[in-house]
Backbone bond lengths (Angstrom), bond angles and torsions (degrees), N, CA, C in turn:
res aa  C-N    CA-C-N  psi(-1)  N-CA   C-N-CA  omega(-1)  CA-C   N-CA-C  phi
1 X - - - 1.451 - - 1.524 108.91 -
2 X 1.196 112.86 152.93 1.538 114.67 -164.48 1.516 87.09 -108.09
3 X 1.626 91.35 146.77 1.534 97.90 179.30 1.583 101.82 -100.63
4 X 1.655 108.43 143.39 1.618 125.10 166.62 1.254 120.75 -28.36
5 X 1.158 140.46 160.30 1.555 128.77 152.68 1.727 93.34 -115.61
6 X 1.636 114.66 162.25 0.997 110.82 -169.13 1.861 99.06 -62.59
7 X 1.565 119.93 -65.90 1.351 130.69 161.33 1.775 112.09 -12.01
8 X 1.120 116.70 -29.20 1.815 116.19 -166.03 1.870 79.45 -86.79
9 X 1.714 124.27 -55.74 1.204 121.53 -174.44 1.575 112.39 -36.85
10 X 1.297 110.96 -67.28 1.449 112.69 172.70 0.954 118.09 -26.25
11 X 1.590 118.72 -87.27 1.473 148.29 -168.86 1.975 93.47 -19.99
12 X 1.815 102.99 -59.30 1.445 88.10 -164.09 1.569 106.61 -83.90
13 X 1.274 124.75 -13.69 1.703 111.88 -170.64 1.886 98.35 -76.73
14 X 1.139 119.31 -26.74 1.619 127.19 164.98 1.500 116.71 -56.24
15 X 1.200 103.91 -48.48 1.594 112.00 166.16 1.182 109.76 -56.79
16 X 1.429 123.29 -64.70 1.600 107.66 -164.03 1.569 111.92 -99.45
17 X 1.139 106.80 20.79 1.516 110.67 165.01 1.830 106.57 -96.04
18 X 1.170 101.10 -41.97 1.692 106.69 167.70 1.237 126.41 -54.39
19 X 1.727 108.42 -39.76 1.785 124.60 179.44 1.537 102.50 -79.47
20 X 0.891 113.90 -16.78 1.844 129.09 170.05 1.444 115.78 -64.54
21 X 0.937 99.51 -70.26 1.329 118.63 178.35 1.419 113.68 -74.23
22 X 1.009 132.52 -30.41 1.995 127.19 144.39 1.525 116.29 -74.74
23 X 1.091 119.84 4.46 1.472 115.16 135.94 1.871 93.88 97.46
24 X 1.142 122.55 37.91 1.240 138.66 -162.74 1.850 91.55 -90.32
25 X 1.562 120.92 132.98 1.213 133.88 158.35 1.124 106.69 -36.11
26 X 1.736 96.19 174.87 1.420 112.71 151.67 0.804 147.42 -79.16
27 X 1.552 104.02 -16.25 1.655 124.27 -177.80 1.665 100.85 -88.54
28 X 1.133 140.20 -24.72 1.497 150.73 -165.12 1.762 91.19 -88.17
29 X 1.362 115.88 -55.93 1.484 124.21 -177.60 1.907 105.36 -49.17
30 X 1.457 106.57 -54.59 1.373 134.13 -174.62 2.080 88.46 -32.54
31 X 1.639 82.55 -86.14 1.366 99.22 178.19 1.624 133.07 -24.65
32 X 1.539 101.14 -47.45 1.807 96.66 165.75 0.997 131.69 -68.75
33 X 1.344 105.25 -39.44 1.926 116.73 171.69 1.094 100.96 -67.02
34 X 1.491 145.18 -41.86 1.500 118.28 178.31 1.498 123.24 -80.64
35 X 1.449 103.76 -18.46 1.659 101.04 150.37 1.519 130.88 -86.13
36 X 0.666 118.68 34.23 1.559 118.86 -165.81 1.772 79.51 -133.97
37 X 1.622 124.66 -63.83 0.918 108.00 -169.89 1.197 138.98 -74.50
38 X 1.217 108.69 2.37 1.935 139.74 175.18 1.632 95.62 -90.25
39 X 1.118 112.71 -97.07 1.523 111.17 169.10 1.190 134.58 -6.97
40 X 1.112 108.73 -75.54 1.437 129.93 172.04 1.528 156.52 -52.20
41 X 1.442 83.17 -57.03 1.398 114.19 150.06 1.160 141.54 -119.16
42 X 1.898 119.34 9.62 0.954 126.47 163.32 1.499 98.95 88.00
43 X 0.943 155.99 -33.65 1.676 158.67 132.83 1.040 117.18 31.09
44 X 1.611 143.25 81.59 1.245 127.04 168.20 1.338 102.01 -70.53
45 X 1.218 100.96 143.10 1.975 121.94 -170.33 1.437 102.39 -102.02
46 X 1.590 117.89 159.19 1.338 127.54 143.81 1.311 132.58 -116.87
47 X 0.994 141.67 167.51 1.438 130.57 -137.30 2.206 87.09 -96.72
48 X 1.015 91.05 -55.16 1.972 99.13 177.65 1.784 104.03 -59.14
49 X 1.274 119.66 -51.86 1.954 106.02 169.58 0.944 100.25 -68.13
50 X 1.364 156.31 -36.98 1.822 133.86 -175.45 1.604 92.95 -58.20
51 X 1.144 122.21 -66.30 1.870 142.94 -165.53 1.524 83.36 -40.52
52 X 1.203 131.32 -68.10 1.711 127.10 -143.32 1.605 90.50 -88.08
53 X 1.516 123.27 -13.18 1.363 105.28 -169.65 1.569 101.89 -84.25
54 X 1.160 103.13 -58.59 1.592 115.79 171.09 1.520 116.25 -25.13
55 X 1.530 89.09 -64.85 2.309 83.53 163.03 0.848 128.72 -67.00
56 X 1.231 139.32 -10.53 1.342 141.71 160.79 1.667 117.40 -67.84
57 X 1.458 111.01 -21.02 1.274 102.62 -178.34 1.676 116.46 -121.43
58 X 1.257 85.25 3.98 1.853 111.28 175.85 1.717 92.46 -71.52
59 X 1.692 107.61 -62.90 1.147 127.12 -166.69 1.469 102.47 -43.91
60 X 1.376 115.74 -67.29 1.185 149.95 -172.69 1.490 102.43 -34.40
61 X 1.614 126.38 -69.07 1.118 130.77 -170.89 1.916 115.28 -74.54
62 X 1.783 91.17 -24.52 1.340 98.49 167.28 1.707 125.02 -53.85
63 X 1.284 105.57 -33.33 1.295 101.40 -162.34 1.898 119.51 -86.34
């Protein structure tokens, strides 16, 4: 597994704070975090942790 760089952290909380804030679904949100975390960090994903991660940060920005 490839480790993060702090800069890779950024890169994506900028991303989906931006796709947030243009008013981007959940399913569009879904989609970056599971590419970012495949890509990126090498992350094999599951279909239920993408789902619970995504609400967690749906929630998150919701509040």
């Amino acid at each position: 597994m490839q480790s993060g760089k702090s800069d890779s952290f950024k890169k994506l909380s900028k991303k989906l704070i931006l796709d947030l804030q243009n008013g981007y679904e959940l399913e569009k949100i879904k989609r970056v975090i599971t590419s970012e975390l495949i890509t990126t960090y090498g992350i094999s994903v599951n279909e239920n942790d993408v789902e619970e991660i995504t609400e967690l940060v749906y929630s998150w920005y919701d509040k």
